[in-house]
C-alpha positions in Angstrom: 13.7 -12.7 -0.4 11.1 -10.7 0.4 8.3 -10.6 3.4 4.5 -11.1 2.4 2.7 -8.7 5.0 -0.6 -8.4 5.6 -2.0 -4.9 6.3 -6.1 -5.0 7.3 -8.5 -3.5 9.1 -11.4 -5.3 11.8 -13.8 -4.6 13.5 -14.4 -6.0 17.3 -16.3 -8.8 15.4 -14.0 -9.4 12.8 -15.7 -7.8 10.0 -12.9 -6.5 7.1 -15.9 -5.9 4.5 -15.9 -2.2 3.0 -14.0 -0.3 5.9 -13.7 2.9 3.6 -17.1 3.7 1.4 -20.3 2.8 1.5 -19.8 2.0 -2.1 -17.3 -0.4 -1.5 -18.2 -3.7 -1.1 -22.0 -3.7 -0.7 -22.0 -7.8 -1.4 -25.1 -9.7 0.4 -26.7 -6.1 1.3 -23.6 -5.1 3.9 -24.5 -1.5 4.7 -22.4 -0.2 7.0 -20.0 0.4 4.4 -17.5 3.0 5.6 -17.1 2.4 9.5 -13.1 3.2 9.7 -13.8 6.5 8.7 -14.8 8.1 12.1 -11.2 6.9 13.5 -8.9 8.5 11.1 -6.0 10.4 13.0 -2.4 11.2 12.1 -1.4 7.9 14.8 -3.3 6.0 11.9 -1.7 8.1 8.9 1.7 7.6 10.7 1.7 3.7 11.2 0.2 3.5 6.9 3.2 5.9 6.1 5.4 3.8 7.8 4.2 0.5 6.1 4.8 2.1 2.8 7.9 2.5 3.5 8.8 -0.6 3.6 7.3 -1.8 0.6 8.8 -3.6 -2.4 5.7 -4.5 -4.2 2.1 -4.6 -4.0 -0.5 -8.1 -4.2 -3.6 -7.2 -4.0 -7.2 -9.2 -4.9 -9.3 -8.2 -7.4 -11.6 -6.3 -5.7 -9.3 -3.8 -3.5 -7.1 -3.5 -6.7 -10.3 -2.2 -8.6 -11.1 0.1 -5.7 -6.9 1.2 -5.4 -7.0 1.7 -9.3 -10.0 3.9 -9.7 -8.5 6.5 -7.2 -4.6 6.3 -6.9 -3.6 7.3 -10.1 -5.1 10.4 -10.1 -3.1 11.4 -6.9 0.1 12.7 -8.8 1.9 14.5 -6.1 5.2 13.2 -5.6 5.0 14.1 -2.1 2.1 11.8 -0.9 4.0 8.6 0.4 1.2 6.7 -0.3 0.6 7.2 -3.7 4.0 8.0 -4.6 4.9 4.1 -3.5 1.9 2.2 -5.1 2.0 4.2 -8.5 5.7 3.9 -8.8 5.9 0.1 -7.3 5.1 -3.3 -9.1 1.8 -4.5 -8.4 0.3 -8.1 -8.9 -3.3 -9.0 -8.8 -4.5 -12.5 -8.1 -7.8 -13.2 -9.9 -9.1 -15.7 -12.2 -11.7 -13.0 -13.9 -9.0 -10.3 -14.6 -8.1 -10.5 -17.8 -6.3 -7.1 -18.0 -5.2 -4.4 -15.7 -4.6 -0.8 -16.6 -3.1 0.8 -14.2 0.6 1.1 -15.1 3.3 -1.2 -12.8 0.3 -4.2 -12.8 0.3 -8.1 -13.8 -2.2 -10.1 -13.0 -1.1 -13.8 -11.2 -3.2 -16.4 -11.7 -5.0 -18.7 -9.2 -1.9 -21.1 -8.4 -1.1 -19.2 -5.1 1.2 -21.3 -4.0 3.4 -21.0 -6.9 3.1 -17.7 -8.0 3.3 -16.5 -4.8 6.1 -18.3 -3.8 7.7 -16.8 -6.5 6.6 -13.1 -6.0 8.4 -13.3 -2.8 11.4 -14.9 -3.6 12.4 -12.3 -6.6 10.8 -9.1 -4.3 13.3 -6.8 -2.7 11.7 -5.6 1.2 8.1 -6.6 1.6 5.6 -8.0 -0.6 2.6 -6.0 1.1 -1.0 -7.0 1.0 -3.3 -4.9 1.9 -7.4 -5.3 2.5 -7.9 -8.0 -0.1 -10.1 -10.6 2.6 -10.6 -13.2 0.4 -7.0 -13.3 -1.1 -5.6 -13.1 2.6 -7.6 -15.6 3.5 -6.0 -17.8 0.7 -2.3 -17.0 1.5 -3.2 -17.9 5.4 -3.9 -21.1 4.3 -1.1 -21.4 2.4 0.9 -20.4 5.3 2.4 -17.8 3.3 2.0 -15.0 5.4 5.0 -14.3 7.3 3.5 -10.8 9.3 0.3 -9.5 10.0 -0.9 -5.7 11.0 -4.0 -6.2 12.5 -5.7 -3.1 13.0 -8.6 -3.4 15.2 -11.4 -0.6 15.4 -14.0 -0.2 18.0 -17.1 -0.9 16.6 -18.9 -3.9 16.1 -21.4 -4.3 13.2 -23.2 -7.4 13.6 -22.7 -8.4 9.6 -20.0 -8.5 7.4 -17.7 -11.1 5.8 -14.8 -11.7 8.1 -11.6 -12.3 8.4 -11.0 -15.5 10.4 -14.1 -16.8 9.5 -15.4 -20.4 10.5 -13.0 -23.0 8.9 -10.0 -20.7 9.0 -6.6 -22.8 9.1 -5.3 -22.9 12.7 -2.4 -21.0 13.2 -0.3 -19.4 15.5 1.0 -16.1 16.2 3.6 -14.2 18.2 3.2 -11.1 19.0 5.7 -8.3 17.8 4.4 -4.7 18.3 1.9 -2.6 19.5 0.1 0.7 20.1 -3.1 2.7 20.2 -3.8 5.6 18.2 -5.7 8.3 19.8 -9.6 7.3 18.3 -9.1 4.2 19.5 -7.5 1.6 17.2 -5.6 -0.9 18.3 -2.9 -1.8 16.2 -1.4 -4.9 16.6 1.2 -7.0 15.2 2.1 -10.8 14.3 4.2 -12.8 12.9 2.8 -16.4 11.7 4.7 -18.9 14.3 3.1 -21.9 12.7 0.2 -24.2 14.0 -1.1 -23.8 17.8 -0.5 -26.3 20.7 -3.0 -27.1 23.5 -2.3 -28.0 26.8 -4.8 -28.6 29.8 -5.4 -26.6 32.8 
């Protein structure tokens, strides 16, 4: 039985919304698409390259899998560890408005998370890997069927944006497994999900 892992990038306010194009996700007139860029570094390209290596399969939303699809296939070289993983790998897409998905290796899941997901992870071999994908994270949170999250936090704040733990979020706990700081800045952090919180008084 596989992992489901949670890969995403933050801000300091929590924004996840387009971290890589200004294109990206311009929903509700976001422009500050593209803010991770400035903070790329090999410490970043290590930790991603060391994700993928883990991977046994891919569940993405609809949104990231469009942006994934329209530029990972046409990276062919068998030495990139990123793209060698996700073209080769099986991917799933959860979306109710997906009605077919091109890229070779790719079903689309429908909207009974639980389930479906539930299933992904029984039948996957290493880590069922999410990565991006707010709104389907989000979901799975929920769900309490995240088991790990990579939290990568980058110093910026942008004052707008959708994000991540957003008022109403389930209350969950974490414990803290790993970290480290790459040299722009990012703080990479990890956690597994260690259920719901308790309170106390001081």
């Amino acid at each position: 039985m596989g992992k489901l892992v949670l890969t995403t990038f933050v801000t300091l306010d929590g924004v996840y919304q387009a971290p890589g194009g200004p294109d990206e996700d311009p929903r509700s007139g976001f422009e500050h698409g593209g803010w991770s860029f400035p903070y790329d570094d090999d410490d970043f390209g290590r930790f991603m390259i060391e994700v993928f290596d883990r991977v046994g399969a891919f569940l993405l939303g609809r949104r990231t899998y469009e942006i994934f699809a329209s530029y990972w296939p046409k990276i062919t070289d068998p030495g990139n560890p990123i793209a060698a993983k996700l073209n080769a790998l099986p991917k799933y897409v959860a979306s109710s408005t997906l009605t077919q998905a091109d890229w070779a290796g790719t079903t689309v899941i429908g909207t009974d998370l639980a389930k479906e997901v539930a299933a992904l992870k029984e039948r996957t071999e290493g880590e069922l890997q999410i990565h991006g994908s707010g709104a389907l994270a989000q979901s799975l949170l929920a769900l309490d069927l995240v088991d790990t999250v990579h939290l990568l936090t980058f110093p910026v704040v942008l004052g707008t944006g959708l994000r991540l733990f957003a008022e109403g979020t389930v209350p969950t706990a974490f414990r803290h497994t790993d970290a480290r700081l790459t040299s722009t800045g990012v703080a990479i952090h990890t956690y597994d999900v260690a259920g719901r919180p308790t309170y106390g008084s001081y």
